[in-house]
VMD Tcl script that draws the C-alpha trace (Angstrom):
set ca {
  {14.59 -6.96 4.44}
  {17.34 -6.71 1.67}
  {17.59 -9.04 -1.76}
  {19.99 -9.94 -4.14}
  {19.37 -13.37 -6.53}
  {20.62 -13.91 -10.23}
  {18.85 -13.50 -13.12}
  {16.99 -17.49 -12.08}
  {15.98 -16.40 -8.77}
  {19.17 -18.02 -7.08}
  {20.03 -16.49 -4.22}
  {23.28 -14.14 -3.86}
  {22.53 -12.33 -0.97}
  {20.27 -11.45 1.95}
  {20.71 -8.92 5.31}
  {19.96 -10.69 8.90}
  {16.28 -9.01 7.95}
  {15.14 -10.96 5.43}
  {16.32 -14.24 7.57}
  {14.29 -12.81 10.89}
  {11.29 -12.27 8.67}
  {11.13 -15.89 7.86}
  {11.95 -16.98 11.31}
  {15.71 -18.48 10.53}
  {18.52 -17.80 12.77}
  {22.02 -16.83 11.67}
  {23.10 -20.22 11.90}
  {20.31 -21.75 9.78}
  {20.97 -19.51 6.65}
  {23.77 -21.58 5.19}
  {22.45 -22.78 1.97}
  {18.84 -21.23 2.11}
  {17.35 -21.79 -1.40}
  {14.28 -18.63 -1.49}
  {12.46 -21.35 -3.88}
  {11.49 -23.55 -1.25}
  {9.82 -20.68 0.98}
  {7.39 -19.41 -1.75}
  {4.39 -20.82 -2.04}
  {3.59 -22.07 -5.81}
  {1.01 -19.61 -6.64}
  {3.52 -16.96 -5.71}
  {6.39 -17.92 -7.00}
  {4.62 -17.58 -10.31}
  {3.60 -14.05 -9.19}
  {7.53 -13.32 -8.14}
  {8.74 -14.74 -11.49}
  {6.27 -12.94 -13.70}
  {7.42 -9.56 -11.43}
  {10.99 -10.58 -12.33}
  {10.29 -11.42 -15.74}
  {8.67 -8.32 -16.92}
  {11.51 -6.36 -14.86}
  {13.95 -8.17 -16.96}
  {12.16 -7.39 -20.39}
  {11.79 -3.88 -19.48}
  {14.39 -2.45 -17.36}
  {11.72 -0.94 -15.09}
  {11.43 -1.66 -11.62}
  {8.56 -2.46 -9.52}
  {7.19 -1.20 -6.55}
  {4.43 -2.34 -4.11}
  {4.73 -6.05 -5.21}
  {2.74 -8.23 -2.50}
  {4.25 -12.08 -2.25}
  {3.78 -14.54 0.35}
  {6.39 -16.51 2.15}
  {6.28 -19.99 3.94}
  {8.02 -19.09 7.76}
  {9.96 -21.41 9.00}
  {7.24 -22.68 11.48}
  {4.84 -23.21 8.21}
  {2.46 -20.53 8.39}
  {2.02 -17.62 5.72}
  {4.10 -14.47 5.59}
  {2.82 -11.35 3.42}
  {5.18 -9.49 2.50}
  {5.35 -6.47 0.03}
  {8.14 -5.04 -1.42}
  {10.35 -4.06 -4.75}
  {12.01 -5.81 -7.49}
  {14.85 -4.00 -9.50}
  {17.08 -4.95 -12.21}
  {21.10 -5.51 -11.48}
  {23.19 -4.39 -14.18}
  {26.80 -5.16 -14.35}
  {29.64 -2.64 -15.64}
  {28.70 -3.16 -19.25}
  {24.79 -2.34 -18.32}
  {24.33 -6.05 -18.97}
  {20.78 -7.30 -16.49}
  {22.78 -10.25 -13.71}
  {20.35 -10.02 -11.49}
  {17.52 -8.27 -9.08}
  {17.29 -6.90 -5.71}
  {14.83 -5.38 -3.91}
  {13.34 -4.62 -0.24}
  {10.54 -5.31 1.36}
  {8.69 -5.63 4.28}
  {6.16 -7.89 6.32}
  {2.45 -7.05 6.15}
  {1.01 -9.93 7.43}
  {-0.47 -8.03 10.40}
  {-1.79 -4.76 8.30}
  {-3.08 -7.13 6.04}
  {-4.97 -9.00 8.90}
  {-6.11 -5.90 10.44}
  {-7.39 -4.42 7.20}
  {-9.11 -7.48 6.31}
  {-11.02 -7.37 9.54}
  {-12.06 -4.00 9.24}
  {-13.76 -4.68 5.49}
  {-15.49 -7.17 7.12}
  {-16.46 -5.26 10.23}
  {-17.66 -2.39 7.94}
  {-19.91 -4.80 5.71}
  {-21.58 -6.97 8.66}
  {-21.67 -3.40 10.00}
  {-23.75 -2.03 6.76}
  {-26.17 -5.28 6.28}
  {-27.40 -4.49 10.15}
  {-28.08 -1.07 8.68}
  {-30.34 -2.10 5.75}
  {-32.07 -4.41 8.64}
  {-32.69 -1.23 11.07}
  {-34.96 1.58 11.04}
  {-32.31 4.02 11.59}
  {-30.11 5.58 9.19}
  {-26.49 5.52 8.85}
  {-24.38 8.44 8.16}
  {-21.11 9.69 7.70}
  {-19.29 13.44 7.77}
  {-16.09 13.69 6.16}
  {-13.16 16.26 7.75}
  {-15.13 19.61 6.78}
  {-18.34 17.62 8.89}
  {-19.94 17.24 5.30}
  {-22.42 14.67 5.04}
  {-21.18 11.86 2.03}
  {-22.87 8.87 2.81}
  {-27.09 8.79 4.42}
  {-28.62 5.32 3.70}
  {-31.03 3.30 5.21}
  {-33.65 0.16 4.33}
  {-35.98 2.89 4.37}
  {-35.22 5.05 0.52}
  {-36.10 8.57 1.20}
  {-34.58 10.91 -1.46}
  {-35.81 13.68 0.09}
  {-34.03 13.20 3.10}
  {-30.64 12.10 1.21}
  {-30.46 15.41 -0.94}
  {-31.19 17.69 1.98}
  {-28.40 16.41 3.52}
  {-25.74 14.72 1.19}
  {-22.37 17.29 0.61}
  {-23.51 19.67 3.13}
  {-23.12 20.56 6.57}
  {-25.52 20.46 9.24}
  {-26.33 23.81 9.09}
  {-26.60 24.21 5.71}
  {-29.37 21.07 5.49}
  {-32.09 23.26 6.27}
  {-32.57 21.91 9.67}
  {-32.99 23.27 13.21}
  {-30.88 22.14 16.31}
  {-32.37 21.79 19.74}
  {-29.28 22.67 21.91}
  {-28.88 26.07 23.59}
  {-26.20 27.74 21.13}
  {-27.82 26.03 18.12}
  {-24.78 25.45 14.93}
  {-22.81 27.26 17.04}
  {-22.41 24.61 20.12}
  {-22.95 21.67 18.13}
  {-19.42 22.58 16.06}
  {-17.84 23.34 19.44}
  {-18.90 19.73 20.42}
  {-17.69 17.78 17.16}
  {-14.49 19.83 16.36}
  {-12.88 18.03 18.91}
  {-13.77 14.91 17.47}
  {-15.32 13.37 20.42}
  {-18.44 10.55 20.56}
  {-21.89 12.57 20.94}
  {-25.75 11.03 20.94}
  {-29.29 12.77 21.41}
  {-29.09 15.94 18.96}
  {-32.00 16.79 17.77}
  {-32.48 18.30 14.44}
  {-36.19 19.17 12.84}
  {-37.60 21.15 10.38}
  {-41.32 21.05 8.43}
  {-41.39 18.52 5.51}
  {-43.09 19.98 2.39}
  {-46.33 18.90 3.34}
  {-45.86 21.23 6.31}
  {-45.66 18.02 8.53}
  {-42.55 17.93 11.27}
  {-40.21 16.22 11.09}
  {-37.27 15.27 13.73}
  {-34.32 13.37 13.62}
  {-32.46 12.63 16.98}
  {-28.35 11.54 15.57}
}
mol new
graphics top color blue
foreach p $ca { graphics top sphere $p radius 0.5 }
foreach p [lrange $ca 0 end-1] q [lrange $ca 1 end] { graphics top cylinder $p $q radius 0.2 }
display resetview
């Protein structure tokens, strides 16, 4: 969606966009004051934005906002403000883009909370949780169960460099020819002797 309002927020123009965003039809726009679609905590937001635009000349990118649709309900949007200068490179305004988020937003929101019900069941199992990043090195091992031992064999290496054994025919060799692809696995079996000399196997 495209923006253009005066220097109070008035509105001077908007594309078909911005309209569809808020759920308004082409012949609903006539007279559409942007005020009334903002709720009050962000129009304070949206003013401040346009405020410190005005006082210095530098615009402002990423700035989340929320909109009231049409229907009632909440649209997040996030988007630019920029100062309009006319001929004389007197400020007369600001325009800006932006885009609806509402969804992303929803979706990331979700997955925070997914990943922290997700992590208290962790702390509440025996197992441990663990994570690779792209070069399969381990940066996160935790469990309810502290073991530092454990947690510095592992943490910034690889597999293979942990000091562990694989049971699978091929050893390091098939087990990266099984993850490279990036595909689910279950029942490896790693081991090697503790300090004590005592085994010690971990099935991942």
């Amino acid at each position: 969606a495209y923006y253009e309002v005066d220097l109070k927020g008035r509105p001077i123009f908007h594309n078909s966009a911005f309209f569809h965003i808020l759920g308004f039809g082409v012949d609903e726009i006539k007279g559409y004051d942007g005020t009334k679609h903002l709720t009050p905590v962000m129009a304070e937001i949206l003013n401040k934005a346009f405020r410190e635009v005005h006082l210095t000349g530098e615009s402002k990118q990423n700035v989340f906002w929320e909109f009231v649709h049409k229907r009632g309900s909440t649209v997040q949007v996030e988007g630019s403000v920029n100062l309009i200068r006319n001929p004389s490179g007197e400020p007369i305004g600001f325009r800006g883009i932006f885009r609806d988020v509402t969804e992303r937003r929803k979706t990331e929101e979700a997955l925070r909370e997914s990943e922290a019900r997700f992590r208290a069941l962790t702390h509440l199992s025996s197992d441990w949780y663990w994570e690779h990043d792209a070069d399969l090195r381990f940066t996160r091992v935790e469990s309810q169960h502290e073991n530092d031992l454990i947690r510095a064999d592992l943490l910034d290496k690889q597999p293979w460099e942990s000091g562990f054994e694989i049971d699978t025919e091929g050893g390091w060799e098939q087990y990266r020819e099984m993850v490279n692809p990036r595909q689910p696995y279950r029942e490896v079996i790693m081991h090697r002797e503790l300090m004590s000399g005592t085994p010690f196997y971990i099935s991942t």
